[in-house]
C-alpha positions as CSV (number, residue, x, y, z in Angstrom):
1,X,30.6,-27.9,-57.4
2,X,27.5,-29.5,-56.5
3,X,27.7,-31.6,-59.4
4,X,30.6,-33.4,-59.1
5,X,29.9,-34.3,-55.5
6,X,27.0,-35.4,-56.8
7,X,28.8,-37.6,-59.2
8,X,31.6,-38.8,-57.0
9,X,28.6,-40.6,-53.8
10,X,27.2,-42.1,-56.8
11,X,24.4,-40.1,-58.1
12,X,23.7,-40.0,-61.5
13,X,23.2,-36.3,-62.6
14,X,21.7,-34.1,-65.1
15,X,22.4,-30.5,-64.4
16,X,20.3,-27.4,-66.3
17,X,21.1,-23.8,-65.4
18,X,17.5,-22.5,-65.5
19,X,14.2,-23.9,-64.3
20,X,12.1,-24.0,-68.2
21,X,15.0,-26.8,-69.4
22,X,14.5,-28.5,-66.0
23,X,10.9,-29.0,-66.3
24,X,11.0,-30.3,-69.8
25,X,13.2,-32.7,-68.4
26,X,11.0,-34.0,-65.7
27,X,8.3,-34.0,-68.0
28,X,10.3,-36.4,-70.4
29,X,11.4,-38.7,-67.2
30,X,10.8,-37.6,-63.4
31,X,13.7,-37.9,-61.5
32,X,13.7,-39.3,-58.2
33,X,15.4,-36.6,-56.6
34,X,15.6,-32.9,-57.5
35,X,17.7,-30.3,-55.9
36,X,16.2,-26.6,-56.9
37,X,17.6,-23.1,-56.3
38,X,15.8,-20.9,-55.1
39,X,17.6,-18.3,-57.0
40,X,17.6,-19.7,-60.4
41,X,16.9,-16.7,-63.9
42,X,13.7,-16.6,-65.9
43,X,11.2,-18.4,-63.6
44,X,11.6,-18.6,-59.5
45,X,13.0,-22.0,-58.1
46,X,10.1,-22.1,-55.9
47,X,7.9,-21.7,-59.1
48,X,10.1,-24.6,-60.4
49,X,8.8,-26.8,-56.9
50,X,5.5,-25.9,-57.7
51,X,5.0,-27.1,-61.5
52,X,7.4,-30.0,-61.0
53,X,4.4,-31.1,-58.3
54,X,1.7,-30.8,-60.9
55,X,3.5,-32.7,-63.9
56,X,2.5,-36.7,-63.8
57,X,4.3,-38.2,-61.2
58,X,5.7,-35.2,-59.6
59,X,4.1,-35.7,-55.8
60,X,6.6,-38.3,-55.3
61,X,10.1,-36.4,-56.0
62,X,11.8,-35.5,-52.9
63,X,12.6,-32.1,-53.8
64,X,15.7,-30.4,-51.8
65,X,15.9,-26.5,-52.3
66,X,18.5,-24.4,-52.2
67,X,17.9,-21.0,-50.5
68,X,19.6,-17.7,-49.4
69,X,20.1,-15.8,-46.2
70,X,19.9,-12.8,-47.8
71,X,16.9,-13.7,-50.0
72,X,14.6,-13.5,-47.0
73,X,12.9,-16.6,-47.7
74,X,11.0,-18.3,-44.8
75,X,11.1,-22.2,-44.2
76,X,7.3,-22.3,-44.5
77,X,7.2,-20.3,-47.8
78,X,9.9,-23.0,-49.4
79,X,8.1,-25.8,-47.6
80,X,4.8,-24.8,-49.3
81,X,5.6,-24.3,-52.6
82,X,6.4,-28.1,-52.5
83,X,9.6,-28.6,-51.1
84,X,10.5,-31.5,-49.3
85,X,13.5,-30.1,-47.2
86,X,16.1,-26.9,-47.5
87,X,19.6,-26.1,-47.0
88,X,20.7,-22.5,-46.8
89,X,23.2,-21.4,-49.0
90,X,26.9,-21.6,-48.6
91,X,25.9,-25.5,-48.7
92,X,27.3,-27.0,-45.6
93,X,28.6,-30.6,-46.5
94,X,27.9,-32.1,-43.3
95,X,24.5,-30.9,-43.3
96,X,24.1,-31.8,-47.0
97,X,25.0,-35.5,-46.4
98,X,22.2,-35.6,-43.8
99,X,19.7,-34.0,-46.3
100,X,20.7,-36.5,-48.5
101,X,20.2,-39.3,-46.2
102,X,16.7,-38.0,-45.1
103,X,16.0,-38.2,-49.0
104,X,17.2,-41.6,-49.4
105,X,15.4,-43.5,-46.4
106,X,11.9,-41.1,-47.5
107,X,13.1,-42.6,-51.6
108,X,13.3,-45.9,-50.0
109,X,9.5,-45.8,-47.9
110,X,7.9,-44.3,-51.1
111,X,9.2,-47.5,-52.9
112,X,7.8,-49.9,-50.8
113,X,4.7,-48.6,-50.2
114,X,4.5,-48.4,-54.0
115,X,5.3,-51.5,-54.3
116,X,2.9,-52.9,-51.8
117,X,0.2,-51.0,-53.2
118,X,0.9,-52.4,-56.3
119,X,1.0,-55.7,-55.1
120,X,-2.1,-55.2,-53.5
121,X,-4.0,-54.3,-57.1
122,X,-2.7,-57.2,-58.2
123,X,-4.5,-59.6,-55.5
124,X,-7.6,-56.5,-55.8
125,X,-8.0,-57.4,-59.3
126,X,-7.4,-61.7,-59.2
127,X,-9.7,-61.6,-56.4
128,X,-12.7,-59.4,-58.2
129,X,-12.0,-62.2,-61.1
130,X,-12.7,-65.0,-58.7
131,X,-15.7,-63.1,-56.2
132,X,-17.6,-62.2,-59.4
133,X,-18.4,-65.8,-60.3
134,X,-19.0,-67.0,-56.5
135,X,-19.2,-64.8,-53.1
136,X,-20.4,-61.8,-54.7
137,X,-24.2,-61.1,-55.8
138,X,-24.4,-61.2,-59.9
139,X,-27.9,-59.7,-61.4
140,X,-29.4,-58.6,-64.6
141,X,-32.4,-56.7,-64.6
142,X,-34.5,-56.2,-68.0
143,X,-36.4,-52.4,-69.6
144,X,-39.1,-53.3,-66.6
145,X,-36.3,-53.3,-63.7
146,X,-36.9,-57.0,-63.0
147,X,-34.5,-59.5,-62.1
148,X,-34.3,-61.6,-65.2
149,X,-31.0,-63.0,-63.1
150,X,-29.3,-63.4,-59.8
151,X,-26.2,-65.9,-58.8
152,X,-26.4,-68.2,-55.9
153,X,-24.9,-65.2,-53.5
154,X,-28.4,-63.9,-53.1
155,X,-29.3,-66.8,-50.3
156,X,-26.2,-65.7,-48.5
157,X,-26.4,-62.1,-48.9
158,X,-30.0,-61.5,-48.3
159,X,-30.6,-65.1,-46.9
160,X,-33.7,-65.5,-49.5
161,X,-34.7,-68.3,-51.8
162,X,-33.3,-68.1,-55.2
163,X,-36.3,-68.9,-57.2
164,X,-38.4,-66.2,-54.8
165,X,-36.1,-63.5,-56.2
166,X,-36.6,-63.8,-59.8
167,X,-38.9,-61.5,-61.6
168,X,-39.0,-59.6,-58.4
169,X,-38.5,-56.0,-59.1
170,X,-34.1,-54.8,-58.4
171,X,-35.7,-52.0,-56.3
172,X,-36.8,-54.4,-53.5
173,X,-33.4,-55.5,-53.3
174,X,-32.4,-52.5,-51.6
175,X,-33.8,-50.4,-48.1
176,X,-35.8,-47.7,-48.7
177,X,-33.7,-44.9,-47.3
178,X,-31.1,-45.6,-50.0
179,X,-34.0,-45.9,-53.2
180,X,-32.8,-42.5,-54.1
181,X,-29.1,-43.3,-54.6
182,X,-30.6,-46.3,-56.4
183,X,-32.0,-44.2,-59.1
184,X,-29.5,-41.1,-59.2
185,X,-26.7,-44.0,-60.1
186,X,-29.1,-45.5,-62.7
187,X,-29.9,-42.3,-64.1
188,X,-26.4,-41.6,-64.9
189,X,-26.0,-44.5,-66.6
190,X,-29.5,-44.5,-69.0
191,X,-29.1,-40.9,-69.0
192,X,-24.8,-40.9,-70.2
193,X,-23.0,-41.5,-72.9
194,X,-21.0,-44.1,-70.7
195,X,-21.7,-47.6,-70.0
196,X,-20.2,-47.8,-66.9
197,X,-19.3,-49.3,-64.8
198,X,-21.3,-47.0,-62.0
199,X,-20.2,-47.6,-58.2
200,X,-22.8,-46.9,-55.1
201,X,-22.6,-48.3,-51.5
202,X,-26.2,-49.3,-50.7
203,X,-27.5,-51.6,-47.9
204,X,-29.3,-54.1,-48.7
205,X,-32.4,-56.4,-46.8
206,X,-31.7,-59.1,-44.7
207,X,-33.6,-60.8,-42.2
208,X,-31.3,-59.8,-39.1
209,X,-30.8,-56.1,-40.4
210,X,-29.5,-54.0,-43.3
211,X,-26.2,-54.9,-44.7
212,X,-23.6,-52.8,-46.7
213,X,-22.4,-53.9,-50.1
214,X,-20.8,-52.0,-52.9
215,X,-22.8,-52.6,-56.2
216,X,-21.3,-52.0,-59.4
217,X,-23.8,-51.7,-62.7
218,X,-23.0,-51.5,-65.8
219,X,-25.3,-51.0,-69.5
220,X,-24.9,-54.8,-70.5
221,X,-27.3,-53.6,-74.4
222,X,-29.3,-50.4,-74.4
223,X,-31.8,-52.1,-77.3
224,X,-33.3,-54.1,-75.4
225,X,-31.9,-52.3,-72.1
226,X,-29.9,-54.5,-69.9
227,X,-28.3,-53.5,-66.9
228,X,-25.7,-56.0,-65.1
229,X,-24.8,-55.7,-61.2
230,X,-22.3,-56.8,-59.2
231,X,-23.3,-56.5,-55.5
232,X,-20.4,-57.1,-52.5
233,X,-20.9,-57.3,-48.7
234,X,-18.6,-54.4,-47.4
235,X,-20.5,-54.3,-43.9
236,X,-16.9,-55.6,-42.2
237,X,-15.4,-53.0,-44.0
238,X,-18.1,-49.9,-43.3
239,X,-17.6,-51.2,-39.3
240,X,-13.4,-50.6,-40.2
241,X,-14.6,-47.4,-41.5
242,X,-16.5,-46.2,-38.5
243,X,-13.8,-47.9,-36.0
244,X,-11.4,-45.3,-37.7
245,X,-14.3,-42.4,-37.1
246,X,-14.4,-43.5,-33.5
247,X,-11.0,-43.6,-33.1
248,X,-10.6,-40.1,-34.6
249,X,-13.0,-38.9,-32.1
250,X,-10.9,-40.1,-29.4
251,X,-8.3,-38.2,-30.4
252,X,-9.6,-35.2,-31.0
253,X,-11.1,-36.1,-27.2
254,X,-7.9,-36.0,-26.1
255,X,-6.7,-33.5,-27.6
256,X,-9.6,-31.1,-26.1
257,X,-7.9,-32.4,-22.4
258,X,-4.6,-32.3,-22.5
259,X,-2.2,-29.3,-22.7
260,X,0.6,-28.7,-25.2
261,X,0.7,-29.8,-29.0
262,X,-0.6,-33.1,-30.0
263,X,0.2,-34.6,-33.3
264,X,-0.2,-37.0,-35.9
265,X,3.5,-37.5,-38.1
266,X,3.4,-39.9,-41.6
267,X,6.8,-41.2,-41.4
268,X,6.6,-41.6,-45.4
269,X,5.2,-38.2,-46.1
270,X,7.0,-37.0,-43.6
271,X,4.0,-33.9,-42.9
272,X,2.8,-33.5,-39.6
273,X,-1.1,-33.0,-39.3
274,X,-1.8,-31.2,-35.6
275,X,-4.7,-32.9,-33.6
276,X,-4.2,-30.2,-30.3
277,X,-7.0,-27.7,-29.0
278,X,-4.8,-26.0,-26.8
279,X,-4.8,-22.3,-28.1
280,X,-1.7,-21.1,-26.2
281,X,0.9,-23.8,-27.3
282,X,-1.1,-24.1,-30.9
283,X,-1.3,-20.1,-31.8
284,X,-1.0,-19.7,-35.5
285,X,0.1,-23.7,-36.2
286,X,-3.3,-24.2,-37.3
287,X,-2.8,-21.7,-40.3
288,X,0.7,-23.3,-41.5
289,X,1.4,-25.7,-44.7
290,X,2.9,-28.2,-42.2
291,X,2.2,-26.7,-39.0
292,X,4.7,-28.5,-36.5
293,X,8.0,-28.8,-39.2
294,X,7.1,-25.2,-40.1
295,X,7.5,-23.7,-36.6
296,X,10.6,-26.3,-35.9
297,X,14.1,-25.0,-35.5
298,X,16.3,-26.3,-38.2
299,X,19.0,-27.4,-36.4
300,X,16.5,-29.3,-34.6
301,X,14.6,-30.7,-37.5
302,X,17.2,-32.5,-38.7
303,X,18.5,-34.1,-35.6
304,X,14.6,-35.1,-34.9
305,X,14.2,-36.3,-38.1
306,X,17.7,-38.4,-38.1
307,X,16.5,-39.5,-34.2
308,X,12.9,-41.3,-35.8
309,X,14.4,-42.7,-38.6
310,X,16.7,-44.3,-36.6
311,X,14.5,-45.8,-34.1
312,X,10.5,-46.0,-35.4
313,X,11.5,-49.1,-36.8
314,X,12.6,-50.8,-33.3
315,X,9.4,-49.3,-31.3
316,X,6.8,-51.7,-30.3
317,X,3.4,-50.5,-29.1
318,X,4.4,-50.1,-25.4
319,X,7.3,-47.3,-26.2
320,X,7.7,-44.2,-27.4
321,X,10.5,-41.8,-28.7
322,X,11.7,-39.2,-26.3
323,X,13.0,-35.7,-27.7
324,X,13.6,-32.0,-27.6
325,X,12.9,-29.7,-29.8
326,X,12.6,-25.9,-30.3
327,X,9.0,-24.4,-31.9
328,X,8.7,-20.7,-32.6
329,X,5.6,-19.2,-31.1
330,X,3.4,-16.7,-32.6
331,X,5.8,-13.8,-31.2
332,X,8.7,-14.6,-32.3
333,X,10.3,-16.3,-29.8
334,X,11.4,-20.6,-29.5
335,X,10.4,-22.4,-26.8
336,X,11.8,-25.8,-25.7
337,X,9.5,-28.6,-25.9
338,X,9.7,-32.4,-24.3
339,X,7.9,-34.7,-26.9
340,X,6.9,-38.5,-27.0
341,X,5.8,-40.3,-29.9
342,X,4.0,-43.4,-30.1
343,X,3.3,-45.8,-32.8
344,X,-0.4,-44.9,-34.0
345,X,-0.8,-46.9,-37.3
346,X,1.3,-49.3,-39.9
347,X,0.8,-49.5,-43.7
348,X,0.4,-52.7,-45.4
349,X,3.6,-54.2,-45.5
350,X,3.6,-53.9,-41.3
351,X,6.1,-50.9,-41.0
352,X,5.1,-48.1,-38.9
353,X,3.8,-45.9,-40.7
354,X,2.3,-43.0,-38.3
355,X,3.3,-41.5,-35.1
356,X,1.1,-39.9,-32.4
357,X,3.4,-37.4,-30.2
358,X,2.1,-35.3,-27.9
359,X,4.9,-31.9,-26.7
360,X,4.8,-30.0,-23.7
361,X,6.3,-26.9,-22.8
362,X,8.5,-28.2,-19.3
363,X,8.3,-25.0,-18.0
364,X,4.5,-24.8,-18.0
365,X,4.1,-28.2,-16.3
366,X,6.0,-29.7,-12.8
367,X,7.9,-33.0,-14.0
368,X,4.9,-34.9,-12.3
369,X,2.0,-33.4,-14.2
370,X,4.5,-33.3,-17.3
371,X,4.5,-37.8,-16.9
372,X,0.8,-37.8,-16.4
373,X,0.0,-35.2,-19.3
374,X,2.3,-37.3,-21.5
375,X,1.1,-40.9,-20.1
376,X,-2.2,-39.9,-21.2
377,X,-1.4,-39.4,-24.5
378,X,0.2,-43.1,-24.8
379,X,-2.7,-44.1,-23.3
380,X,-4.8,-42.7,-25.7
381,X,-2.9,-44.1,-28.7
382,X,-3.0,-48.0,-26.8
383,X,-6.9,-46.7,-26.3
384,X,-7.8,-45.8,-29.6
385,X,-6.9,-49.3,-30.3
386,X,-8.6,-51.8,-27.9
387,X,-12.5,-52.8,-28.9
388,X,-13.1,-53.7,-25.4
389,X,-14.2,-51.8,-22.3
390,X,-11.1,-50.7,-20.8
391,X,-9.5,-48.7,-17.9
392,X,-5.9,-47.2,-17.5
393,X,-5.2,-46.5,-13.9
394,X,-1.9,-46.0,-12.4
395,X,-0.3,-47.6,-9.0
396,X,-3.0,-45.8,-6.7
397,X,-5.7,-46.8,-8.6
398,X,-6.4,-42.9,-9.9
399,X,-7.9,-43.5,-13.9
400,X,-5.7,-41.9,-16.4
401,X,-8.2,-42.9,-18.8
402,X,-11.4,-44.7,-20.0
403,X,-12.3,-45.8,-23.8
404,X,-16.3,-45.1,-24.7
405,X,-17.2,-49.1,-24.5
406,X,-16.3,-48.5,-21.0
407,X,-17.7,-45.8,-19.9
408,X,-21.1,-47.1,-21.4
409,X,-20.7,-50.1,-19.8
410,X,-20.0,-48.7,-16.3
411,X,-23.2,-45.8,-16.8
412,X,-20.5,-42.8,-16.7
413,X,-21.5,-40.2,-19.3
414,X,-18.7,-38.4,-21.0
415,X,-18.8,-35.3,-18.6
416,X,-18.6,-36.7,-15.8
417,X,-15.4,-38.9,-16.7
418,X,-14.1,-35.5,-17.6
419,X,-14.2,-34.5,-14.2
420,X,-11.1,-36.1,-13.3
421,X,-10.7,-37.4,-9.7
422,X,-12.0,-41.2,-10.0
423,X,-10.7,-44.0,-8.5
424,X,-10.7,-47.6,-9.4
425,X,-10.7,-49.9,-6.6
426,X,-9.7,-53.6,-7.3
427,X,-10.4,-56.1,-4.8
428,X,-8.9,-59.4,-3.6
429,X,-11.3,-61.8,-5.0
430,X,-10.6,-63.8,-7.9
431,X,-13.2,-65.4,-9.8
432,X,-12.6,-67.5,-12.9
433,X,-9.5,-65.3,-13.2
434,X,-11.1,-62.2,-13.0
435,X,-11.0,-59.6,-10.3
436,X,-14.4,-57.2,-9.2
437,X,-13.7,-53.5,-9.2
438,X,-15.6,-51.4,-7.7
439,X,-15.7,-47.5,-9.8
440,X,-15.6,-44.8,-7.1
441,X,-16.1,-41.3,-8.2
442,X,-14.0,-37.7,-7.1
443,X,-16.8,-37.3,-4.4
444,X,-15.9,-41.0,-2.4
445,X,-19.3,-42.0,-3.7
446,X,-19.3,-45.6,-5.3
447,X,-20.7,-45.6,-8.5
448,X,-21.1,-48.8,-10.6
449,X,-18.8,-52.6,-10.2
450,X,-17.6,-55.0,-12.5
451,X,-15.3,-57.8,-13.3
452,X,-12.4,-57.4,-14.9
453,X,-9.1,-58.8,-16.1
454,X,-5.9,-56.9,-14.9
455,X,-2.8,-56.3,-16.8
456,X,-0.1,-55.0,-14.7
457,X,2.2,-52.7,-17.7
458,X,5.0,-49.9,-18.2
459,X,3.9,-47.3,-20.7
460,X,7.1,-45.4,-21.3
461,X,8.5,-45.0,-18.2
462,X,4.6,-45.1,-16.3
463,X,3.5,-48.0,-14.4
464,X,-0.2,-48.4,-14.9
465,X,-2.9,-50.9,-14.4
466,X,-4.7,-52.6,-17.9
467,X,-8.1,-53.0,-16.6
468,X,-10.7,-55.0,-19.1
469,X,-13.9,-55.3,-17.9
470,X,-15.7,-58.6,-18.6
471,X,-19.2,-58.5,-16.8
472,X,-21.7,-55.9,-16.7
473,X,-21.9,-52.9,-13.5
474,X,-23.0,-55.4,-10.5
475,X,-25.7,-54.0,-8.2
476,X,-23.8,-50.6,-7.2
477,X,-24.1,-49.6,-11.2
478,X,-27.1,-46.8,-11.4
């Protein structure tokens, strides 16, 4: 019995023979994990995955079902009702210890990350205590919407005079294009039944050029009216914001040039999200709940999943994980794919936290376009990351690839890096530590110089040159 194994690795258990006494269960405490059958009387254990999701506290159960052979029941359908993972029914034990261990190390990531987000609303809410009272902008505006006050912040936010903002109306706080936020968030406040707070991102003017805060207002008295603002500079976090929208771009650049399936995987939600344009090796992905564990082999999902929780943790920004898998394209039929996986992200407490992997069919590429095609892709994940102009050559001096800061820099436009076929050329000099390069396109034709520090790296198993250009395209730029 399920039960007592249950019982005798140290589980403790609470077993109900249908899924109505089950969800009452949950509803009184959530358990952490929940093992379902799929078979269960009254309503479907796959119904019984979908309502645990919706009670309070029910997106972060790791739910294992239990299914049939003979119930015809695809891995996507159980995966999409809200299962975590599945084991097909008679229960292997060997395969059921590695379920459960999948379960416990995803139990032990949604922990931390709970606990590091609470952590974080902790300093969130001590430092809102101390901002309100010093960095941040405090103002109170009367029935007339005139500052009747502002904190000393104003000089630093908006670099003007304290006693020149006073009595000046809150509207000329803000830049014109965002006037009409201004009032739609005031409206809803003099207009509600609530006091507030109200939160809008608005920029507001300064001398050397808008800046973004977050202001919060709240009804301080509606007789006489008084509102009460809280205005923060979030222009560092707006440029994080479109850093991540850049980077995003990159990818989904990328993704548009190389072949095979490209991928973003959340180690603690363990759910793939597919970044790849390539409509042969992508056919019908797009349309799945999970589109790369859906179309994954099972014996292969669990040795995959065993082989990254094993060794993300060790992988430093320079590796990657090397595997094979089997996908099932849209006829039917598995192919073998090679895949590498790169770190792309870490959560707050500095533990990876997403993986970019990029597969490839081996028998669509030779072994040499196969290293390029997945050189690229670590590349792009190092790429995504650098704020400078950079270049990624290998040995020969043939570019693998270019981030946008440097193909502005250098004059290129985006179709012509496309093209393929460039070479950089690095020459002998060395001033102040830096070495001139000239860019030479896929016609022979020399097309812009610079200066630029070189790192000499291994990517994987690729040798490449780290090119970071320092000075602007000398005279052959055009």
């Amino acid at each position: 019995m399920l039960q007592e194994y249950f019982e005798r690795t140290g589980y403790s258990v609470e077993a109900y023979a249908n899924a109505e006494a089950s969800l009452a269960a949950a509803a009184r405490a959530m358990p952490q994990l929940a093992v379902i059958d799929t078979a269960l009387p009254g309503m479907s254990g796959l119904d019984a995955c979908r309502a645990i999701r919706a009670l309070p506290g029910g997106g972060e159960v790791y739910i294992l079902a239990l299914t049939t052979r003979d119930a015809g029941e695809e891995p996507a359908a159980v995966m999409e009702a809200g299962a975590n993972d599945y084991l097909v029914k008679p229960i292997d034990r060997k395969l059921l210890r590695l379920r459960l261990g999948v379960a416990a190390s995803f139990l032990t990531n949604l922990r931390q990350r709970n606990h590091a987000l609470a952590a974080l609303e902790r300093a969130d809410a001590r430092y809102r205590l101390l901002a309100e009272h010093s960095p941040d902008l405090v103002w109170q505006v009367d029935a007339s919407g005139r500052l009747r006050y502002v904190s000393p912040a104003i000089e630093r936010l908006l670099d003007m005079p304290l006693d020149a903002a006073l009595q000046m109306p809150l509207n000329d706080l803000f830049v014109d294009d965002d006037q009409d936020a201004l009032k739609r968030t005031l409206s809803s406040l003099l207009n509600g039944t609530s006091d507030g707070p109200a939160l809008v991102e608005l920029r507001v003017r300064h001398p050397d050029g808008p800046r973004w805060t977050e202001t919060r207002i709240h009804v301080a008295s509606r007789s006489p009216l008084s509102l009460i603002g809280v205005t923060r500079d979030i222009s560092d976090r707006r440029k994080v914001q479109q850093q991540a929208l850049e980077r995003q771009l990159m990818l989904e650049r990328v993704a548009a040039a190389v072949p095979g399936v490209l991928y973003l995987f959340d180690l603690q939600a363990q759910r793939s999200r597919l970044l790849s344009a390539d409509a042969d090796a992508t056919s019908g992905l797009h349309e799945e709940a999970d589109p790369l564990l859906a179309r994954m082999h099972p014996e292969d999902y669990l040795s995959w999943m065993a082989h990254v929780g094993e060794h993300a943790a060790d992988l430093d920004e320079h590796d990657a994980l090397r595997f094979q898998y089997r996908l099932q394209d849209a006829d039917g039929e598995w192919r073998t794919y090679e895949t590498r996986e790169v770190i792309f992200d870490f959560d707050a407490t500095g533990r990876v936290r997403t993986l970019l992997g990029l597969a490839v069919d081996p028998s669509e590429l030779s072994v040499l376009e196969r290293e390029r095609v997945q050189a690229r892709a670590t590349i792009a994940a190092l790429l995504a990351l650098q704020p400078c102009a950079t270049i990624v050559c290998d040995e020969q001096g043939w570019i693998l690839w270019q981030n946008d800061a440097a193909a502005e820099l250098l004059g290129v436009s985006e179709a012509e890096a496309a093209e393929g076929g460039w070479r950089a050329v690095v020459g002998t000099a060395d001033t102040a530590q830096a070495r001139p390069v000239r860019l030479i396109d896929s016609g022979g034709r020399e097309r812009a110089t610079a200066l630029a520090r070189i790192t000499d790296a291994e990517l994987d198993d690729v040798r490449v040159r780290v090119l970071m250009l320092e000075a602007a395209p000398g005279p052959g730029a055009h």
